[in-house]
C-alpha positions as CSV (number, residue, x, y, z in Angstrom):
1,X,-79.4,-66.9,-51.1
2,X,-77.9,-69.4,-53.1
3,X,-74.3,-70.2,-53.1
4,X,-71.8,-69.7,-56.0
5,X,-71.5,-73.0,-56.2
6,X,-74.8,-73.8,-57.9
7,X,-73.5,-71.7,-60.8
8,X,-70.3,-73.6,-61.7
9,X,-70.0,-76.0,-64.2
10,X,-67.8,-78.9,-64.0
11,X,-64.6,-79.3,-65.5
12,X,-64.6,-81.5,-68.4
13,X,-61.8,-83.6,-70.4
14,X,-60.6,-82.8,-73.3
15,X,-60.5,-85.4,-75.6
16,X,-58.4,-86.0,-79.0
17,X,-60.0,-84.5,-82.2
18,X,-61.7,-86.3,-84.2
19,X,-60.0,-86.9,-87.8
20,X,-63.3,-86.9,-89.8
21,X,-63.6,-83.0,-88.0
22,X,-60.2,-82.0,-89.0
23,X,-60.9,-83.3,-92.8
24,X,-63.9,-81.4,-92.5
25,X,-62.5,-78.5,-91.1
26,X,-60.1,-78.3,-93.5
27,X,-62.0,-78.5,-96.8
28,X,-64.1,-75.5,-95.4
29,X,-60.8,-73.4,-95.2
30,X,-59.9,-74.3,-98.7
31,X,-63.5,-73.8,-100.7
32,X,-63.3,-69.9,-98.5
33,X,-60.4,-69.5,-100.0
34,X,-61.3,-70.5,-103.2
35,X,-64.2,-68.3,-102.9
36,X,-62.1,-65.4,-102.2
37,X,-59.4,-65.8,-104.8
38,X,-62.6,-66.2,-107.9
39,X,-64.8,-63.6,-106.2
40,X,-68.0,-65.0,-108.0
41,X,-70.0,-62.0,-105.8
42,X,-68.1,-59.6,-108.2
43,X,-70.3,-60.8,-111.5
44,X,-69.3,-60.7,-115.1
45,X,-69.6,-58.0,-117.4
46,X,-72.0,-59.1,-120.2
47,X,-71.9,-59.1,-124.2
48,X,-74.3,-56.7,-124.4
49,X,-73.2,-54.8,-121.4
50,X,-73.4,-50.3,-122.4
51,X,-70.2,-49.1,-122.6
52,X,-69.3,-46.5,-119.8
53,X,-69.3,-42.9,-120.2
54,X,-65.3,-42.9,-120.2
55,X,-65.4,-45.7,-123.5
56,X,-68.0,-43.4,-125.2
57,X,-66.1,-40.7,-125.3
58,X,-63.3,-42.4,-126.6
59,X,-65.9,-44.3,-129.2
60,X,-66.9,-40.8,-130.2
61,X,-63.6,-39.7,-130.9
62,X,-62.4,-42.0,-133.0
63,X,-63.2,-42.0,-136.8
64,X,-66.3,-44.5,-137.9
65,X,-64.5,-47.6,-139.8
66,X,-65.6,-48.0,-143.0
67,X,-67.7,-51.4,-143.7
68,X,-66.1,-53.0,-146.5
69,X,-68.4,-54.3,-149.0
70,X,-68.6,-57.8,-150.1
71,X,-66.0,-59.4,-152.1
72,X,-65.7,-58.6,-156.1
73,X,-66.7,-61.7,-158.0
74,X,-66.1,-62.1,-162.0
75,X,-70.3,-61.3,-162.3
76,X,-69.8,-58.2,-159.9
77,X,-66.7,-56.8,-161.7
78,X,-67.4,-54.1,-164.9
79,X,-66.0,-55.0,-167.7
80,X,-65.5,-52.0,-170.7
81,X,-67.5,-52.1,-173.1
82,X,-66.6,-53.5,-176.5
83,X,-67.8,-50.9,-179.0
84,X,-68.0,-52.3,-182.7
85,X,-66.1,-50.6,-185.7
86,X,-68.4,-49.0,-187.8
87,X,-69.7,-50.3,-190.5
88,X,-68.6,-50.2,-193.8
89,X,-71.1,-47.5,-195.7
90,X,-73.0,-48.5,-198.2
91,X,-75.3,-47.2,-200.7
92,X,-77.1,-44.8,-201.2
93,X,-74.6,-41.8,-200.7
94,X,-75.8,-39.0,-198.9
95,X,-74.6,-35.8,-201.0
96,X,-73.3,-33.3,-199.7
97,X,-71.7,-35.1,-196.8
98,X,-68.1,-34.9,-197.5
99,X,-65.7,-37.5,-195.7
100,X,-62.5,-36.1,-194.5
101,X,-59.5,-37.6,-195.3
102,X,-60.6,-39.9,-198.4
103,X,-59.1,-39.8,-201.4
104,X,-61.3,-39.0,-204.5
105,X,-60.5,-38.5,-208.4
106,X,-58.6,-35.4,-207.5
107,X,-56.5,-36.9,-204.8
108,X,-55.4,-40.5,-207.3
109,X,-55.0,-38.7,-210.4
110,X,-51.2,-39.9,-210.3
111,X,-53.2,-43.6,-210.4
112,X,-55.7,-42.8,-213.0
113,X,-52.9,-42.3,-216.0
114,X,-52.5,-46.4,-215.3
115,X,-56.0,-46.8,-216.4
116,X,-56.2,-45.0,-219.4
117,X,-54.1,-47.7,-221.4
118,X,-57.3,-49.6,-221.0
119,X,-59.5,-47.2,-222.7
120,X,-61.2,-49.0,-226.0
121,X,-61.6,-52.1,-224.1
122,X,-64.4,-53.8,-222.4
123,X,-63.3,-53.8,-218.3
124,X,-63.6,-52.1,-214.9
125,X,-61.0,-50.8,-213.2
126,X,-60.6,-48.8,-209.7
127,X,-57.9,-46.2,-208.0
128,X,-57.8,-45.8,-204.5
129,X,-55.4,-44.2,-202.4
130,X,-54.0,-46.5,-199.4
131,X,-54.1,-48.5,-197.3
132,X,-53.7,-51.0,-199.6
133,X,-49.9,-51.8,-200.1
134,X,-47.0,-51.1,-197.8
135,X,-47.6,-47.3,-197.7
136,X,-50.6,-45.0,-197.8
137,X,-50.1,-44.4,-201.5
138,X,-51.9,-44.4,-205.1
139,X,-53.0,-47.4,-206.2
140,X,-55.0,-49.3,-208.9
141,X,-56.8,-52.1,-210.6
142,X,-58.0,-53.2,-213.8
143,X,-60.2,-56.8,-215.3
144,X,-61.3,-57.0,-218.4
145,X,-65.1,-58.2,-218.4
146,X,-67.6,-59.7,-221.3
147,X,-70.2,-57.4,-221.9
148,X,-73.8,-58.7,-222.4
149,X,-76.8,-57.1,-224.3
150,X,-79.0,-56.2,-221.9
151,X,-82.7,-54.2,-221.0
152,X,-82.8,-51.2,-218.9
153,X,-83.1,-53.3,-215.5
154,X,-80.4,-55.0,-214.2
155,X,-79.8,-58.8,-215.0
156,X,-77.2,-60.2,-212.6
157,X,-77.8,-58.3,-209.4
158,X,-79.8,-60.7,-207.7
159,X,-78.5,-63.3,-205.4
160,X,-80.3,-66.8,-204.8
161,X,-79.9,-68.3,-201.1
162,X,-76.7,-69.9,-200.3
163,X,-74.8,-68.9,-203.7
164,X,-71.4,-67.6,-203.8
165,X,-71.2,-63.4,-204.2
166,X,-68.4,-63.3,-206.8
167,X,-68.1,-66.7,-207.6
168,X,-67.7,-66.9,-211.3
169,X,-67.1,-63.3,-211.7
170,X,-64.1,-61.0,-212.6
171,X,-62.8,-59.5,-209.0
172,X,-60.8,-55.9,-208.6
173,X,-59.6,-54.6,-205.0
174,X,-62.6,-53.1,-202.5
175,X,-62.9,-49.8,-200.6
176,X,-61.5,-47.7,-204.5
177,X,-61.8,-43.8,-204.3
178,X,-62.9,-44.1,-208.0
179,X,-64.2,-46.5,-210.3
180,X,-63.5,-46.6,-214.0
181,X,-65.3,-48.3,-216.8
182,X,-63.6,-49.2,-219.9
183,X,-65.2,-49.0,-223.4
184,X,-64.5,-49.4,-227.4
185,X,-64.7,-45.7,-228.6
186,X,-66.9,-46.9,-231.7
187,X,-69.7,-47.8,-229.2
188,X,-71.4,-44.8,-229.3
189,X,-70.9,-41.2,-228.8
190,X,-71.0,-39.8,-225.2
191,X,-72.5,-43.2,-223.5
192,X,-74.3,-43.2,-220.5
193,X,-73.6,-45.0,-217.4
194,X,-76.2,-46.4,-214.6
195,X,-75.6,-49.0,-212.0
196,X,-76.3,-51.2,-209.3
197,X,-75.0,-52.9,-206.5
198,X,-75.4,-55.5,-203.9
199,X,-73.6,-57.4,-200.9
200,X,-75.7,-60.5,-201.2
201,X,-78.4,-59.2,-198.7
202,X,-79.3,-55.8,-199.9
203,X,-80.1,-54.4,-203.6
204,X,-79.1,-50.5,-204.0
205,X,-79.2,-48.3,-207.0
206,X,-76.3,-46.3,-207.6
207,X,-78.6,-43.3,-209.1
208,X,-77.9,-39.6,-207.7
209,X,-74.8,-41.7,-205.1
210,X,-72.2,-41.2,-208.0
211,X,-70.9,-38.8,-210.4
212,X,-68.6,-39.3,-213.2
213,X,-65.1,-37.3,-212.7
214,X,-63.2,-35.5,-215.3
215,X,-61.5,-38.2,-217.8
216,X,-58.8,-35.3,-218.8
217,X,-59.4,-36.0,-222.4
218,X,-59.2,-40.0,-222.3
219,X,-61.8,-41.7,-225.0
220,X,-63.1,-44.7,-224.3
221,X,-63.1,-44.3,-220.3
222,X,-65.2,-42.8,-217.7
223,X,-64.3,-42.8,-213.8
224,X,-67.0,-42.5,-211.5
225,X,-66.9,-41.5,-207.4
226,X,-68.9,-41.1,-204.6
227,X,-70.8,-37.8,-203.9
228,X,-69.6,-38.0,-200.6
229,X,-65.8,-38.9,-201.7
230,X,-66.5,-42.3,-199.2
231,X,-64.5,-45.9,-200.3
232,X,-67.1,-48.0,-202.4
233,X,-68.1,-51.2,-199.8
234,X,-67.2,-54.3,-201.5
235,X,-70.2,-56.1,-203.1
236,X,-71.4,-57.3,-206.6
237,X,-71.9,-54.4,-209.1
238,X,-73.5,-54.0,-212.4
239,X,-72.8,-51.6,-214.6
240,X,-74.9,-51.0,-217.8
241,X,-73.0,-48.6,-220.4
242,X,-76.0,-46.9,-222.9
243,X,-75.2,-45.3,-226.2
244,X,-78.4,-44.8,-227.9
245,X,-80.8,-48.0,-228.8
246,X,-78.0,-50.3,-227.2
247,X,-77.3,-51.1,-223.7
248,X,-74.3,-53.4,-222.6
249,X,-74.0,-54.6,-218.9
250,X,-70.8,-55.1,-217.1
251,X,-70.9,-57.3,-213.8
252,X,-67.6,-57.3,-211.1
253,X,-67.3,-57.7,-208.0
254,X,-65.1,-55.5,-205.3
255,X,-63.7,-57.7,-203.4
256,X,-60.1,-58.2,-201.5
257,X,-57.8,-60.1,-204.0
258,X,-55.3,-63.1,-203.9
């Protein structure tokens, strides 16, 4: 049997510590305690990470935000639409279509008493009732115009390219309710009127688009208006006056005076 003594082990010194084993012992106690303050075993949540059953409920109860749109720009925006006046009507007249709230013979009869002191004498004049001085009220005009011998088609409607309208030619106010044409009483008995009209562009005949108004007994006169009671459109106009064998024209322009 062996003796207890076999199984002993020596005493030993112990020396001093080493310093490189403290350093080193040392820095291993810090990083473990670095470790345990960042926890890098824990993980990060990612971006894209679902969102747990608690943040989808409170997802779903929330109302969906709108996505605004992309910013107006000056191309994006609307802008209202510009609509034109309407145009000034022309000839022909459509009979039977009656304009409300223009003034025909019946409406300037106070202005048509001014005209008849030209009666007997070679002109054109027009009545109108406003706008056309301060208030909406009676007006008229009158121009006395040389009358030439002329054939049964008109002579000074046309227009050649780049020529004045009414250059050269006796002028009276635009947009009249009636137009009255002035003649010597010795002409002729009961004379007939026809006429024509342009704006420099187009060439209308005034057939079946007027109609001569009562002249309450003035010789030497005859007003003419619209079938459809409109304003006549400014424009050239030439007006032949026929008594028999002997046809006189009479060319002014509607315009806007002074």
């Amino acid at each position: 049997m062996a003796h207890d003594e076999d199984y002993e082990i020596p005493p030993s010194r112990l020396g001093r510590s080493s310093p490189r084993r403290a350093f080193a012992a040392g820095a291993v106690v810090v990083a473990f305690l670095g470790l345990a303050i960042v926890k890098p075993w824990a993980g990060t949540t990612p971006p894209d990470r679902p969102s747990t059953a608690t943040e989808t409920e409170t997802l779903t109860a929330r109302p969906e935000a709108s996505t605004p749109g992309p910013a107006a720009t000056p191309a994006s925006v609307s802008r209202p639409m510009i609509v034109p006046p309407p145009p000034e009507p022309g000839w022909p007249a459509e009979a039977g279509v009656a304009n409300a709230g223009q003034g025909g013979a019946t409406q300037a009869a106070e202005a048509l008493g001014f005209l008849a002191v030209h009666s007997g004498t070679w002109g054109v004049g027009n009545v109108g009732v406003g706008p056309r001085m301060l208030r909406d009220e009676p007006w008229y005009d009158w121009t006395a115009v040389v009358p030439e011998a002329s054939t049964e088609t008109p002579g000074r409607i046309a227009t050649w390219p780049d020529t004045s309208l009414c250059a050269g030619y006796p002028t009276i106010y635009d947009r009249p309710s009636v137009v009255a044409v002035t003649a010597p009483t010795d002409f002729g008995p009961d004379p007939r009127l026809v006429g024509w009209w342009t704006d420099g562009g187009n060439v209308a005949s005034l057939a079946g688009s007027i109609r001569q108004a009562p002249s309450a007994g003035d010789p030497g006169i005859a007003y003419l208006e619209r079938v459809d009671r409109a304003p006549w459109p400014p424009g050239r106009y030439e007006f032949h006056v026929i008594a028999g064998e002997r046809t006189v024209a009479l060319t002014v322009c509607l315009t806007r005076r002074g």
